[in-house]
C-alpha positions in Angstrom: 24.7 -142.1 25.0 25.4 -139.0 27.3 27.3 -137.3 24.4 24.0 -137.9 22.8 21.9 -136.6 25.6 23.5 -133.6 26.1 23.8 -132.6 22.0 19.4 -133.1 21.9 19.6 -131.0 25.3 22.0 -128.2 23.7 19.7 -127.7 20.6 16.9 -128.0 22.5 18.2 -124.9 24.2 19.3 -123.2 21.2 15.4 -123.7 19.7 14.6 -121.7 22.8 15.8 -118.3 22.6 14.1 -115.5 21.6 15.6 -111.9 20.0 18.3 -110.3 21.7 18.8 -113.1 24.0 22.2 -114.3 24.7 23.3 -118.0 25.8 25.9 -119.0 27.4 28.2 -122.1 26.0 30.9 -122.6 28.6 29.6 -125.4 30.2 28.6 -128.5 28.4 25.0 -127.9 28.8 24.3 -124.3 27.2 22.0 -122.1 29.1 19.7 -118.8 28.4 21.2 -115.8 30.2 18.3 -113.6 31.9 18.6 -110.3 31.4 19.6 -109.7 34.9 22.3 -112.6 34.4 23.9 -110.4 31.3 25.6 -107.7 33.2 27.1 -110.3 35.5 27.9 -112.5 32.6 29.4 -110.1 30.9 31.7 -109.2 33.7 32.5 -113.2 33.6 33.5 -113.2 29.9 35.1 -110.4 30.4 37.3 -111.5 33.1 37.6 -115.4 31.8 38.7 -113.9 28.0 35.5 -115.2 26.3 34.3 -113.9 23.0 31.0 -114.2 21.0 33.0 -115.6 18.4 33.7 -118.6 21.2 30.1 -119.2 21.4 29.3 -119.1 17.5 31.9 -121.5 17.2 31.0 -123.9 20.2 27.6 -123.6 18.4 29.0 -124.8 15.2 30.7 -127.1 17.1 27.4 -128.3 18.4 25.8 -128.9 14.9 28.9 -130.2 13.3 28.6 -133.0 16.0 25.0 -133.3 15.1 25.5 -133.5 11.7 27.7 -136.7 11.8 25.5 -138.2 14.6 22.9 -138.2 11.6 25.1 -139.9 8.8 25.8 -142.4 11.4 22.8 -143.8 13.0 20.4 -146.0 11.7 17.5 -143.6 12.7 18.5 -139.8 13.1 14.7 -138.6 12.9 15.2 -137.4 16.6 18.4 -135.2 16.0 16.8 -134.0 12.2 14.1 -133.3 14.2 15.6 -131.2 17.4 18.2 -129.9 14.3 15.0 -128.4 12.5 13.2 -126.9 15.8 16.8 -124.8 16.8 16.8 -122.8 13.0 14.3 -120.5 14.9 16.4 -119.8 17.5 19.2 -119.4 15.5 17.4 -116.9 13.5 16.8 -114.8 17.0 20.5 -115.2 17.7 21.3 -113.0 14.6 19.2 -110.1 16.4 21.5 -110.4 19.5 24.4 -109.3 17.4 22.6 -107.1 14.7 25.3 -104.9 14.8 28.1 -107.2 14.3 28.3 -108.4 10.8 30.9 -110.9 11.1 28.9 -112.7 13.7 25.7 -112.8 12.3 27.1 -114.3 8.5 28.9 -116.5 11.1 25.3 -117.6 12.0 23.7 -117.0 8.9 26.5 -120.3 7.4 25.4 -122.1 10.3 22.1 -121.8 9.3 22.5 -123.0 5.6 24.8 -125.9 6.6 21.8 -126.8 9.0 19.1 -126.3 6.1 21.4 -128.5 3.9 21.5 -131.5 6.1 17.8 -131.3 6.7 17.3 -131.0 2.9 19.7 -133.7 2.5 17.2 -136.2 5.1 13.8 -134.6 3.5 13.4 -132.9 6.7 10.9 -130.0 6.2 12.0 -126.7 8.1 8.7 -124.3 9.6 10.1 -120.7 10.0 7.3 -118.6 11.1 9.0 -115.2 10.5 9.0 -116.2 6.9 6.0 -117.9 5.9 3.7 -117.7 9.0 2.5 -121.1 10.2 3.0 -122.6 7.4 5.2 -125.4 6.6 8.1 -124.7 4.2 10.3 -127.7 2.7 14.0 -125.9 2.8 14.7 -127.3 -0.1 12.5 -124.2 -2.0 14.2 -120.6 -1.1 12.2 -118.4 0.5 10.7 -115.5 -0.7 13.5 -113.0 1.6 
């Protein structure tokens, strides 16, 4: 049940961030960096040998875990639902490393994975940056 706990509370997190923010996934509840926390948690990484390619694939990680939580409860409507909130964070997450192509396709397959299990469960996805406020079922590409 923790195991559980903590996954809703990780994407819960990840649903949070906004553009150019960066989280950090070393402990087993991931956290928001401040801006005044990145120079010091740069320094950290730094020193500790961690790499954004680390935290993509803890994030994967994260999902991946989520994803078989799903096929194997009777009712995953909670973890669809927390799965379908954290796309939009997801989609800030690419700004935070814009310049890094690797990462953001990294991100980007995250993303479709994600949009594929909700499609899967009939979940539908909302992306404001696409379509406004508008409900959008992810099984229909969008317009981008």
């Amino acid at each position: 049940m923790e195991s559980r706990r903590n996954l809703l509370i990780n994407l819960k997190v990840l649903s949070k961030l906004r553009p150019h923010q960066r989280i950090d996934t070393t402990a087993t509840l991931f956290r928001i960096c401040s801006p005044t926390q990145s120079l010091w948690l740069s320094l950290t990484r730094w020193w500790s040998g961690a790499r954004r390619s680390v935290d993509i694939a803890r994030i994967q990680t994260l999902y991946e875990k989520a994803i078989t939580e799903v096929t194997h409860t009777d009712d995953a409507t909670v973890i669809l639902n927390a799965m379908r909130d954290s796309i939009v964070g997801l989609e800030h997450f690419k700004t935070t490393y814009e310049g890094d192509s690797t990462s953001v396709a990294n991100i980007e397959y995250i993303i479709d994975v994600v949009s594929a299990t909700l499609r899967r469960y009939g979940t539908v996805y909302t992306n404001p940056t696409i379509i406004g406020h508008v409900a959008q079922d992810v099984s229909q590409p969008s317009s981008d």
